[in-house]
N, CA, C and O atoms as a GROMACS GRO file, in nm:
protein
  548
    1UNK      N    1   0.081  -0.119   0.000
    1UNK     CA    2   0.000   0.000   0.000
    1UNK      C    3   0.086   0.126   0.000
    1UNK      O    4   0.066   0.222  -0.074
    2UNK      N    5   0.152   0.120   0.062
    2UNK     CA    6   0.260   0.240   0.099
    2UNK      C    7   0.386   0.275  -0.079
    2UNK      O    8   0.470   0.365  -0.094
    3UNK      N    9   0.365   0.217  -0.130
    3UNK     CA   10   0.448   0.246  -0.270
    3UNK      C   11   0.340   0.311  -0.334
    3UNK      O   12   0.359   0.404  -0.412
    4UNK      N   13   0.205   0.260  -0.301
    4UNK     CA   14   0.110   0.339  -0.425
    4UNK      C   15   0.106   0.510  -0.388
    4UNK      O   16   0.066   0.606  -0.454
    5UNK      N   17   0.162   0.502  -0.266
    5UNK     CA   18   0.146   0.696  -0.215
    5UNK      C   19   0.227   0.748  -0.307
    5UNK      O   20   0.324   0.688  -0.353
    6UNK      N   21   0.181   0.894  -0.347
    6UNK     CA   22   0.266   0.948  -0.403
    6UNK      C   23   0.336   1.080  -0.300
    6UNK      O   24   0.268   1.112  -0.202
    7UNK      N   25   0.465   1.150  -0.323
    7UNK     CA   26   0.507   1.237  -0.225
    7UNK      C   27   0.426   1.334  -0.180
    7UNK      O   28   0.425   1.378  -0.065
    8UNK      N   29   0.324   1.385  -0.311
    8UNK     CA   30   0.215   1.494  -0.288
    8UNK      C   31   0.192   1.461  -0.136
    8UNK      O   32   0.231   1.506  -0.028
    9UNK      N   33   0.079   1.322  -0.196
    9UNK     CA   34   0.002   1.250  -0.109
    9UNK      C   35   0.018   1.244   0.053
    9UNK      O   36  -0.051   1.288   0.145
   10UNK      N   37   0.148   1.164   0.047
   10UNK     CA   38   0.243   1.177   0.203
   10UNK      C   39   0.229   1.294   0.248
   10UNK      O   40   0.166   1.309   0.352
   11UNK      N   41   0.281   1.395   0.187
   11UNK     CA   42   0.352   1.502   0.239
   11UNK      C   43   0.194   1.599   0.311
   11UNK      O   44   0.201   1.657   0.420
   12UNK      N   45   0.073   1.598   0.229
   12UNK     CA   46  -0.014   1.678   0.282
   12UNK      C   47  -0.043   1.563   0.362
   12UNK      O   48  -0.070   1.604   0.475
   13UNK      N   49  -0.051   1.415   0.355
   13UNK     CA   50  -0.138   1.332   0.495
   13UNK      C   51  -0.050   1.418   0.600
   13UNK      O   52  -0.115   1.475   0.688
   14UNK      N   53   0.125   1.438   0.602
   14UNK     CA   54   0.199   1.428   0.752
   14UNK      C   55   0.163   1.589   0.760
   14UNK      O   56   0.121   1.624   0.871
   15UNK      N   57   0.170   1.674   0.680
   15UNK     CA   58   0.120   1.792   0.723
   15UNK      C   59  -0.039   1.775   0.808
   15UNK      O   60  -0.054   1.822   0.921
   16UNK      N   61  -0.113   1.727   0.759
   16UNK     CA   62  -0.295   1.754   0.805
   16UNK      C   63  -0.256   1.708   0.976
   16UNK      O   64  -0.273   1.781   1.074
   17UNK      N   65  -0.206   1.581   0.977
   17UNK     CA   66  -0.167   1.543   1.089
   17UNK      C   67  -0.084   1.648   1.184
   17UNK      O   68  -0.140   1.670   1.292
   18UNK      N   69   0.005   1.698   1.170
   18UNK     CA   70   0.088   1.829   1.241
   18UNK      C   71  -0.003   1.937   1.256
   18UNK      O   72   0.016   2.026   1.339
   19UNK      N   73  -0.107   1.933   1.176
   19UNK     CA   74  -0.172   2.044   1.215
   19UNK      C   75  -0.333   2.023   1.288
   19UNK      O   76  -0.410   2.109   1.330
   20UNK      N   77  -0.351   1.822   1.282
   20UNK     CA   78  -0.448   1.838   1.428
   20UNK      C   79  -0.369   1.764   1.548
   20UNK      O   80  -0.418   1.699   1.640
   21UNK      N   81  -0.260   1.785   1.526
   21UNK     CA   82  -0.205   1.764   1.671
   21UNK      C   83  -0.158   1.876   1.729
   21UNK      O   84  -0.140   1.883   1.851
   22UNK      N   85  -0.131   1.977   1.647
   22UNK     CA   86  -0.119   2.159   1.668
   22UNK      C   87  -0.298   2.181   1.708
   22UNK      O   88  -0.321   2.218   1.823
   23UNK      N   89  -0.376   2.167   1.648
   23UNK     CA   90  -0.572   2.188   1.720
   23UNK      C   91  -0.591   2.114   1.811
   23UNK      O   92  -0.710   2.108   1.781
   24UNK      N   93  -0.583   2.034   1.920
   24UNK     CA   94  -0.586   2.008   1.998
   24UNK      C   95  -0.587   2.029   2.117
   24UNK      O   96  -0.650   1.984   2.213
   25UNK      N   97  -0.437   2.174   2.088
   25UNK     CA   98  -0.404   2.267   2.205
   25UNK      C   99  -0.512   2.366   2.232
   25UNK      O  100  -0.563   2.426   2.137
   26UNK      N  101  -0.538   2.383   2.318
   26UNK     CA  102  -0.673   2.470   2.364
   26UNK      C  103  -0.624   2.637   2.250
   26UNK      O  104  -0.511   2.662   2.205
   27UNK      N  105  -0.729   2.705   2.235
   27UNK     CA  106  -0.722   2.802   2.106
   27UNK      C  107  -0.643   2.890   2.260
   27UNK      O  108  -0.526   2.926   2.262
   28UNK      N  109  -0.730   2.905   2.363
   28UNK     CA  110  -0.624   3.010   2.457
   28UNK      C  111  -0.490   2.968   2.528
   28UNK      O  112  -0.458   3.029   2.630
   29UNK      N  113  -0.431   2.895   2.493
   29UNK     CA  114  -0.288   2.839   2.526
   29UNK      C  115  -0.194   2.879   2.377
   29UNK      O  116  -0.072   2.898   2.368
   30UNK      N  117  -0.261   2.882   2.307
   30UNK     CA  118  -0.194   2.903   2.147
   30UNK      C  119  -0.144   3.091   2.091
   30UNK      O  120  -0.214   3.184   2.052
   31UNK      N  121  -0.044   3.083   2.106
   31UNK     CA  122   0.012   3.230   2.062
   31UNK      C  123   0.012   3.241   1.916
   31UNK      O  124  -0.004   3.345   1.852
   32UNK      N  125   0.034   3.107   1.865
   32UNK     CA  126   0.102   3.125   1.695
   32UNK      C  127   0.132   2.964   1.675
   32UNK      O  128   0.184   2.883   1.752
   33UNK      N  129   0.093   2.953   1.579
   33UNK     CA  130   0.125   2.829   1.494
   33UNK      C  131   0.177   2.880   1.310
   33UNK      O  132   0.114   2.942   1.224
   34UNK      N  133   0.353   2.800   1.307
   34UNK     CA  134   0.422   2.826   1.212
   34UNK      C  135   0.430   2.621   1.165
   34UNK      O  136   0.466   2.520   1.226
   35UNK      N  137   0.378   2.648   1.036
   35UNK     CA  138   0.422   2.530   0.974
   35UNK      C  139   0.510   2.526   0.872
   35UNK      O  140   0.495   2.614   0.788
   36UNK      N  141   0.593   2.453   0.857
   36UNK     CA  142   0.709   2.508   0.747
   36UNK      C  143   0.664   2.379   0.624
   36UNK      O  144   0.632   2.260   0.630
   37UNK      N  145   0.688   2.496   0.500
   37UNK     CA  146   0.639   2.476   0.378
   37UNK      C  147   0.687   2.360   0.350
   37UNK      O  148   0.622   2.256   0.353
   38UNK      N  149   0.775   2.367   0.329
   38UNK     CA  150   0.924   2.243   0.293
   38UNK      C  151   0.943   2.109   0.365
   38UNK      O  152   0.881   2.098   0.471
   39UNK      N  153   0.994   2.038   0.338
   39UNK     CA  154   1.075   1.949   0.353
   39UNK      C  155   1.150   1.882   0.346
   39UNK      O  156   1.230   1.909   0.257
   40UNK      N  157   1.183   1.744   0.430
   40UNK     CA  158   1.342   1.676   0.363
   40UNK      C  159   1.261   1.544   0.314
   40UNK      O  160   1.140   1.539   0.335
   41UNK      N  161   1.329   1.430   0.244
   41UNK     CA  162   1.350   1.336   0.184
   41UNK      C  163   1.460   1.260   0.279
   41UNK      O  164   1.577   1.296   0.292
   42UNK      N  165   1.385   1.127   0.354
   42UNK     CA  166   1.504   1.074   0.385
   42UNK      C  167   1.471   0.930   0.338
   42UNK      O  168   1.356   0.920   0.294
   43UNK      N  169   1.540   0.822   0.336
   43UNK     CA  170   1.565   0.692   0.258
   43UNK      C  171   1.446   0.606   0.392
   43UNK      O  172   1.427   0.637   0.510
   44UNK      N  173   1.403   0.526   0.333
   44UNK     CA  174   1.315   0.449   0.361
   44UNK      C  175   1.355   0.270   0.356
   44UNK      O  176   1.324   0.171   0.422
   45UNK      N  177   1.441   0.300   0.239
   45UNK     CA  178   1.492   0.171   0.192
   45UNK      C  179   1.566   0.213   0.064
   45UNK      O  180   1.583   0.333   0.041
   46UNK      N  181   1.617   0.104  -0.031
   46UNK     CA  182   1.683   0.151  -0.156
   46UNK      C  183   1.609   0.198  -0.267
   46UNK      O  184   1.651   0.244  -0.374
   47UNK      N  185   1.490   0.180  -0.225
   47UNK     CA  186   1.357   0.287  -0.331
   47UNK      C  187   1.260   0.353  -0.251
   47UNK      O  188   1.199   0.444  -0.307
   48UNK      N  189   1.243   0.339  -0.182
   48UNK     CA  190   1.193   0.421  -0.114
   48UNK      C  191   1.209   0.580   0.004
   48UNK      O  192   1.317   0.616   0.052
   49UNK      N  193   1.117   0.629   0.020
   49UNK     CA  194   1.179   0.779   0.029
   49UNK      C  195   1.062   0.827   0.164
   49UNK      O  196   0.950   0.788   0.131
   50UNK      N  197   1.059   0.889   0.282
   50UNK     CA  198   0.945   0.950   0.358
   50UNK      C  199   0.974   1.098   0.363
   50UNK      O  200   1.095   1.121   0.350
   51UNK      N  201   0.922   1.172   0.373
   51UNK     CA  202   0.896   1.290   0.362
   51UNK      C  203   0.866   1.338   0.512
   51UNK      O  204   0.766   1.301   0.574
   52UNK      N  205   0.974   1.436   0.571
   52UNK     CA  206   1.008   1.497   0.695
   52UNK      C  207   0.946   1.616   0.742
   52UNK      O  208   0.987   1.692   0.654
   53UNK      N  209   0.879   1.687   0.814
   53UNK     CA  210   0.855   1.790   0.805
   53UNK      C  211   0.796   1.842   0.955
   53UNK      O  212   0.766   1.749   1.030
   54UNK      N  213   0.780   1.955   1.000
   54UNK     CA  214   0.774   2.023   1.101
   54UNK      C  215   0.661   2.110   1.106
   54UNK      O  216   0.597   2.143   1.006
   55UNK      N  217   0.628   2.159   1.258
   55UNK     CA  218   0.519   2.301   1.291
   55UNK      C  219   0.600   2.259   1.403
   55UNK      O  220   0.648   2.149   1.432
   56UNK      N  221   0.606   2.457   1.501
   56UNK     CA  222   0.574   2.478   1.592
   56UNK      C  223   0.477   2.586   1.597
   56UNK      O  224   0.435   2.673   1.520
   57UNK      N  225   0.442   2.522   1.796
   57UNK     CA  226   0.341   2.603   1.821
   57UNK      C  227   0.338   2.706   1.954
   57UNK      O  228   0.283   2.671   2.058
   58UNK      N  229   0.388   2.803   1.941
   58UNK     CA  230   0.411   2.906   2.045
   58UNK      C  231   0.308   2.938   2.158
   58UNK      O  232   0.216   3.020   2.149
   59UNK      N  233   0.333   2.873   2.249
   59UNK     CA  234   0.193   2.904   2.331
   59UNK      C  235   0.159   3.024   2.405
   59UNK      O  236   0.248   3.108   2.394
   60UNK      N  237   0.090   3.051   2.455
   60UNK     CA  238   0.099   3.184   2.586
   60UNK      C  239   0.175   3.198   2.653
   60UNK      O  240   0.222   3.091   2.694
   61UNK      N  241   0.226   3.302   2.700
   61UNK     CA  242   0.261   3.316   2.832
   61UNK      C  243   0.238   3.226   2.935
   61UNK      O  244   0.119   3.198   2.943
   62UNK      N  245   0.314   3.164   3.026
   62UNK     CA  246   0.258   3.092   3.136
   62UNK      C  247   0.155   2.963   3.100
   62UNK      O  248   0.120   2.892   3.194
   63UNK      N  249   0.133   2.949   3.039
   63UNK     CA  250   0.080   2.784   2.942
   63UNK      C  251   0.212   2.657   2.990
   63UNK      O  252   0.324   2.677   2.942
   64UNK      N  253   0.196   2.555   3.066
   64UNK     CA  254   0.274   2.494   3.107
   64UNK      C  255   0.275   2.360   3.015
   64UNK      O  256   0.187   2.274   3.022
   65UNK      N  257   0.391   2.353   2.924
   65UNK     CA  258   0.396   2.262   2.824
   65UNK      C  259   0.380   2.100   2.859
   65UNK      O  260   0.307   2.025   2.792
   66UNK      N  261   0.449   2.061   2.960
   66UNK     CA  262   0.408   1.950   3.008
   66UNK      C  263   0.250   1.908   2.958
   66UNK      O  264   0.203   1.838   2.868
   67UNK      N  265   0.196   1.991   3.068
   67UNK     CA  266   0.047   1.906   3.062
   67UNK      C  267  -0.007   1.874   2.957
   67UNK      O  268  -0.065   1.767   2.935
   68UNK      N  269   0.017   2.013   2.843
   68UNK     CA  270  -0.040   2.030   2.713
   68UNK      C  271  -0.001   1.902   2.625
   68UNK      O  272  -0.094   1.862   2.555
   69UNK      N  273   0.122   1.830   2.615
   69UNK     CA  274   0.150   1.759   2.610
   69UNK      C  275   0.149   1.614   2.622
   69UNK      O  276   0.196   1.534   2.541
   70UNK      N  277   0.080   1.583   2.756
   70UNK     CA  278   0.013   1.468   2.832
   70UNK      C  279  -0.092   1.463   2.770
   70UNK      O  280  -0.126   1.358   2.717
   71UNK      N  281  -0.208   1.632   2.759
   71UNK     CA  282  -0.352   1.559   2.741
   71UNK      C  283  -0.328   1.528   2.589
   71UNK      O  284  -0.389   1.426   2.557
   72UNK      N  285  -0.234   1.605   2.452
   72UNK     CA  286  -0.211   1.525   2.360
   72UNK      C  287  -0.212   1.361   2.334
   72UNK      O  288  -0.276   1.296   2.251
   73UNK      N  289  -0.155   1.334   2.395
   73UNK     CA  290  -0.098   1.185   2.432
   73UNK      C  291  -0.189   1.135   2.490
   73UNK      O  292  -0.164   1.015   2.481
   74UNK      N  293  -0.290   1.147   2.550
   74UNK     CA  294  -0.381   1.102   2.626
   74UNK      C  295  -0.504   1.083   2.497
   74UNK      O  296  -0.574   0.982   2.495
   75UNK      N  297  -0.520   1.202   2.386
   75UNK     CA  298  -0.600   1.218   2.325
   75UNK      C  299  -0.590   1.058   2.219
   75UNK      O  300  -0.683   0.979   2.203
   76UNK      N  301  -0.468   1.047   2.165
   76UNK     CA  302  -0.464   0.956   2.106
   76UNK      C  303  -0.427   0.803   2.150
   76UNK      O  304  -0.378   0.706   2.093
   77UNK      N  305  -0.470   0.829   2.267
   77UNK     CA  306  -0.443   0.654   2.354
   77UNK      C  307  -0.512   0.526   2.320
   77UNK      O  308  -0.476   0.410   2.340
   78UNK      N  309  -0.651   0.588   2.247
   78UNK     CA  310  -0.689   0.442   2.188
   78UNK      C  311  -0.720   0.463   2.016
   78UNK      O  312  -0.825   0.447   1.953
   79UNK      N  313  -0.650   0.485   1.991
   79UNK     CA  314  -0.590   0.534   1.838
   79UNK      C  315  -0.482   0.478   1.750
   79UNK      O  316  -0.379   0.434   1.801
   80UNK      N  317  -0.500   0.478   1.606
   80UNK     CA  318  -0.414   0.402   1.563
   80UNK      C  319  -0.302   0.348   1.538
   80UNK      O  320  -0.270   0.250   1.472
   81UNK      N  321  -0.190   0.493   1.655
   81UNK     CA  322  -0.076   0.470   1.641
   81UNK      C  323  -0.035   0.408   1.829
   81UNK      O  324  -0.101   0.423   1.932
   82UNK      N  325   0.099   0.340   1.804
   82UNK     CA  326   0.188   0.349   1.896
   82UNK      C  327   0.228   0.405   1.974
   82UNK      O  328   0.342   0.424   1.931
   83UNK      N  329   0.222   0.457   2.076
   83UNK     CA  330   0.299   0.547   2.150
   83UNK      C  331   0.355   0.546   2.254
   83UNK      O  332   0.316   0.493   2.358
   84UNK      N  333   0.478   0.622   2.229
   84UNK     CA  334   0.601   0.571   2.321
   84UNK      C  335   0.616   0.724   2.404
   84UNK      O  336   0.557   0.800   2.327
   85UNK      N  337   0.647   0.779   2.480
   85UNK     CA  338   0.696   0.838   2.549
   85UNK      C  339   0.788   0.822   2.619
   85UNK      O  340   0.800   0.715   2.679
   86UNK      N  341   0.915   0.965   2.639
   86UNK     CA  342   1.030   0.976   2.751
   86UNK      C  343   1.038   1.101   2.763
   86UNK      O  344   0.938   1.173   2.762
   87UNK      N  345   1.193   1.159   2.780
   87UNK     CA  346   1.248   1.248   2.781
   87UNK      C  347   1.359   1.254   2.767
   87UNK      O  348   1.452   1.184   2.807
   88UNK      N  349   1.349   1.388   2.676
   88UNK     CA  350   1.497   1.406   2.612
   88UNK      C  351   1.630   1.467   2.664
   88UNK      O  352   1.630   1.475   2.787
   89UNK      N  353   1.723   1.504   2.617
   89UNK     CA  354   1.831   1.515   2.676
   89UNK      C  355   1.816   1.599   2.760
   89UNK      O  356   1.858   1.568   2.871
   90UNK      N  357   1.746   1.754   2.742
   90UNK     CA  358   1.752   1.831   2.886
   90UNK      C  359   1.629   1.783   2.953
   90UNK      O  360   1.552   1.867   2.999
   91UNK      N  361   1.598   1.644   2.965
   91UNK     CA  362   1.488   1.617   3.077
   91UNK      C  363   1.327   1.693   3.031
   91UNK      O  364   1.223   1.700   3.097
   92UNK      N  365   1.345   1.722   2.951
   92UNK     CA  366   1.135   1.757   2.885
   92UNK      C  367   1.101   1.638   2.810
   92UNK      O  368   1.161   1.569   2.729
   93UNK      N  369   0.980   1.637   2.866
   93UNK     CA  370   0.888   1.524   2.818
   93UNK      C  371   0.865   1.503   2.686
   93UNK      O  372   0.893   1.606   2.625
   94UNK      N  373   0.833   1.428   2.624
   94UNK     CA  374   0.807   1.409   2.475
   94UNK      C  375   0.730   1.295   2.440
   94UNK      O  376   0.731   1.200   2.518
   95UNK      N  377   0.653   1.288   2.320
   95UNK     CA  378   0.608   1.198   2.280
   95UNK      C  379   0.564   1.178   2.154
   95UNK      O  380   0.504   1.257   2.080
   96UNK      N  381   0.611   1.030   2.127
   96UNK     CA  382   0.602   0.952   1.953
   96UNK      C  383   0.496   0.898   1.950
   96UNK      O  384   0.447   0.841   2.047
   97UNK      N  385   0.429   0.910   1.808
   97UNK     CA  386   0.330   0.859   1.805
   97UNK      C  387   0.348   0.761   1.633
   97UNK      O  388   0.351   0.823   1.526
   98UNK      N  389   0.354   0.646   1.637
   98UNK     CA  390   0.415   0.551   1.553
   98UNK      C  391   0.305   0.499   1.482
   98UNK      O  392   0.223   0.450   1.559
   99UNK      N  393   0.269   0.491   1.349
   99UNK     CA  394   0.175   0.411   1.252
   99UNK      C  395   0.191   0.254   1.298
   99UNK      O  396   0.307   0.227   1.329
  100UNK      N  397   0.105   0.152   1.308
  100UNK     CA  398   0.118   0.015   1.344
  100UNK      C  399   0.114  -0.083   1.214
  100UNK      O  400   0.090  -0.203   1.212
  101UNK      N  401   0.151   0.024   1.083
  101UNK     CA  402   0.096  -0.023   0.996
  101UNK      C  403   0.234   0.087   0.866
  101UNK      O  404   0.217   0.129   0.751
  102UNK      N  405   0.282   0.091   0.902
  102UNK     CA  406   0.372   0.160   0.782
  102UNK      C  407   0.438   0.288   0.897
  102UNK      O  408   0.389   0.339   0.998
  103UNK      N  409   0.601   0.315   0.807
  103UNK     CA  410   0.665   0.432   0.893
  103UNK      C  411   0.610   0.540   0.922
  103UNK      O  412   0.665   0.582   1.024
  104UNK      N  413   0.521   0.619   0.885
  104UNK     CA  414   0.445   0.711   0.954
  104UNK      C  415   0.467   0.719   1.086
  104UNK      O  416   0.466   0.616   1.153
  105UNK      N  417   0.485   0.815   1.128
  105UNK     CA  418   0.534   0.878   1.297
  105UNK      C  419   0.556   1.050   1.312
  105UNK      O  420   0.621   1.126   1.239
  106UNK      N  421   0.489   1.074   1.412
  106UNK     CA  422   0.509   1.212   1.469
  106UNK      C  423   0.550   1.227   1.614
  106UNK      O  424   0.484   1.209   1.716
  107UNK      N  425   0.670   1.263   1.596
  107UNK     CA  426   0.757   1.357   1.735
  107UNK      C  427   0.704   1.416   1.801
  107UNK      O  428   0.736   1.508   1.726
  108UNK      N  429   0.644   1.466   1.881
  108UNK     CA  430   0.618   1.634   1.977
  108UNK      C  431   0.698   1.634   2.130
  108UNK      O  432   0.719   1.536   2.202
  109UNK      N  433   0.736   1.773   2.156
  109UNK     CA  434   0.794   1.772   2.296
  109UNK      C  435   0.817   1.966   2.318
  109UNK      O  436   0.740   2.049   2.271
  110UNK      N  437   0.920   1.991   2.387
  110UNK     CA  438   0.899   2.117   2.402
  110UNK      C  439   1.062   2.161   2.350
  110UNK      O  440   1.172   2.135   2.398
  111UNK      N  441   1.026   2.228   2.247
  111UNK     CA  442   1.124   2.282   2.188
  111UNK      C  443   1.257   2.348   2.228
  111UNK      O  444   1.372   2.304   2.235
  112UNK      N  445   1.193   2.492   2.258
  112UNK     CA  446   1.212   2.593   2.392
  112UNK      C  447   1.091   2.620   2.442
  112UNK      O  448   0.976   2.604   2.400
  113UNK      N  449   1.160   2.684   2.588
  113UNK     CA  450   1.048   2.748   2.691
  113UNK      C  451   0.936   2.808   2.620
  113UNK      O  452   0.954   2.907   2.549
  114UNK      N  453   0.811   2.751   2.636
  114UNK     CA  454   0.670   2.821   2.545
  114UNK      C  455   0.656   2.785   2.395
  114UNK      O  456   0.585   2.837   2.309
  115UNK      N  457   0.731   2.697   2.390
  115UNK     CA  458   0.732   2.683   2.246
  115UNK      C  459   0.713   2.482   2.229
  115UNK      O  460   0.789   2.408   2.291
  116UNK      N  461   0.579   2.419   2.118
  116UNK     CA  462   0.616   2.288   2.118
  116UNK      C  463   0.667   2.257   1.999
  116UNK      O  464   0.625   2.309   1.896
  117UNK      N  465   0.730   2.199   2.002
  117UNK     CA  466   0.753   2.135   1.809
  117UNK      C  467   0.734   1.998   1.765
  117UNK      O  468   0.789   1.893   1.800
  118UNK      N  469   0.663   2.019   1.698
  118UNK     CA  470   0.606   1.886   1.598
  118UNK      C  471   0.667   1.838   1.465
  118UNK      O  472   0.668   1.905   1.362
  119UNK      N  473   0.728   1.693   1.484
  119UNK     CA  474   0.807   1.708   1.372
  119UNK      C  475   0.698   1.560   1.290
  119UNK      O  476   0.613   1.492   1.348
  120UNK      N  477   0.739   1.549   1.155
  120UNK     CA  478   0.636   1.431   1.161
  120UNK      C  479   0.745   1.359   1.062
  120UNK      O  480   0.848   1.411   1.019
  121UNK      N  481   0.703   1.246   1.042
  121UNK     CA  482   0.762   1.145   0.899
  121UNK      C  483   0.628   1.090   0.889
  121UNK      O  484   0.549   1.052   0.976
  122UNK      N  485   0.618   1.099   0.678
  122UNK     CA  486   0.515   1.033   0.606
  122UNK      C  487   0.531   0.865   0.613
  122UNK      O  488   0.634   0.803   0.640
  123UNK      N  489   0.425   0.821   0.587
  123UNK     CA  490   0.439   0.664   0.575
  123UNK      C  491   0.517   0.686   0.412
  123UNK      O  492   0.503   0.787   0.344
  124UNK      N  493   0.597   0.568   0.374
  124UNK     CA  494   0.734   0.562   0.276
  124UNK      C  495   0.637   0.562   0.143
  124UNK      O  496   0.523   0.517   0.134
  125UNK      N  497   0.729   0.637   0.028
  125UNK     CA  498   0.667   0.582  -0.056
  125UNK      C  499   0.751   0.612  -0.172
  125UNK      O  500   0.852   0.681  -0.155
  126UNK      N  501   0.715   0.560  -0.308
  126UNK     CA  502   0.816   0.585  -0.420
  126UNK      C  503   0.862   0.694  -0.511
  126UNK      O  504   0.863   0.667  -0.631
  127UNK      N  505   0.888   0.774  -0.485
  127UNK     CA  506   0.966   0.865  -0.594
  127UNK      C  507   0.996   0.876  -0.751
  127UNK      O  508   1.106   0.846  -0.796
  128UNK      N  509   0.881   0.924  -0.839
  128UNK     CA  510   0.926   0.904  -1.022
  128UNK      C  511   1.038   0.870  -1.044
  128UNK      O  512   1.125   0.887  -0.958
  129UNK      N  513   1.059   0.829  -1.132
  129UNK     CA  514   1.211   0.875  -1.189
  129UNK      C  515   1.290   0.986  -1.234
  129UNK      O  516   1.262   1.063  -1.326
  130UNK      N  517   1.381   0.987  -1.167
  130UNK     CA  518   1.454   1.170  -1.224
  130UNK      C  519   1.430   1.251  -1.115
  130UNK      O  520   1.495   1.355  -1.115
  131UNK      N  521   1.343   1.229  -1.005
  131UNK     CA  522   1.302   1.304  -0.888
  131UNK      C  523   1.434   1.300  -0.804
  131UNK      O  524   1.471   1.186  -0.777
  132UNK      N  525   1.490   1.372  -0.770
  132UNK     CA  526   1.590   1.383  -0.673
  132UNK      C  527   1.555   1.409  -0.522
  132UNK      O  528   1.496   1.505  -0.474
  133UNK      N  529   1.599   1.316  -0.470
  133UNK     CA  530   1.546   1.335  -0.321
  133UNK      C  531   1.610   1.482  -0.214
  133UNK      O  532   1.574   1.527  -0.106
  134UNK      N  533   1.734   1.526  -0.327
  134UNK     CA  534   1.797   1.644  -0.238
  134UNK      C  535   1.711   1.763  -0.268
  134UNK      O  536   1.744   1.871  -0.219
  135UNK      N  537   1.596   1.753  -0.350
  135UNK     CA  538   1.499   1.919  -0.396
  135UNK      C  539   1.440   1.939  -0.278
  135UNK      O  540   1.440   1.864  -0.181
  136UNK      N  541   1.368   2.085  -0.295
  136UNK     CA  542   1.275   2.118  -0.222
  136UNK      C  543   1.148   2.051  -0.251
  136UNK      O  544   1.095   2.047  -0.362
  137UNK      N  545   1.096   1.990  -0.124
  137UNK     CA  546   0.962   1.975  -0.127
  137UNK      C  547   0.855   1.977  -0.010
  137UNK      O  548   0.736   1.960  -0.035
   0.00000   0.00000   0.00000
């Protein structure tokens, strides 16, 4: 299933996704939400390719990222992905949320202070020919 995607395809599923796991956050905890246009291409396998990409979401003042975070993770607990939680090197919480069914996965944790970032990877898929995986997309 995952070869018939095309990059379009991927790339707006992992965007739609970054941006309802960015709606989730209560509208008054939310300062600004930046999604970046672009993305990377990383290898999947020797034909295959997932498509990388990011939002953060700047919260209020005094909005304590933790929790915001938990009830995320909480939201998707009986849902189709995996999820793993820890914490990262300076000790903030984070959490993956893994497809059970193809590489698809989204990152979230706290960026900087007031700030979360959402990174995602598309489930894999094949690349035309002549498509270079180093372009913008």
């Amino acid at each position: 299933m995952e070869s018939e995607l095309t990059w379009q395809e991927a790339k707006a599923k992992a965007q739609a996704m970054e941006r309802e796991i960015a709606g989730l956050i209560p509208e008054d905890k939310v300062a600004k939400i930046e999604q970046r246009e672009t993305g990377l291409m990383f290898s999947c396998s020797e034909e295959q390719h997932t498509w990388d990409g990011s939002t953060n979401v700047t919260l209020t003042k005094g909005t304590e990222e933790e929790s915001i975070l938990k009830a995320i993770e909480a939201h998707y607990q009986d849902g189709p992905f995996a999820i793993k939680t820890d914490f990262d090197i300076v000790g903030d919480y984070r959490v993956q949320l893994r497809s059970r069914d193809s590489a698809e996965s989204y990152l979230f944790g706290i960026d900087e202070p007031g700030t979360i970032h959402i990174s995602s990877g598309s489930a894999c898929f094949t690349l035309p020919e002549g498509v270079d995986p180093g372009d913008d997309f």
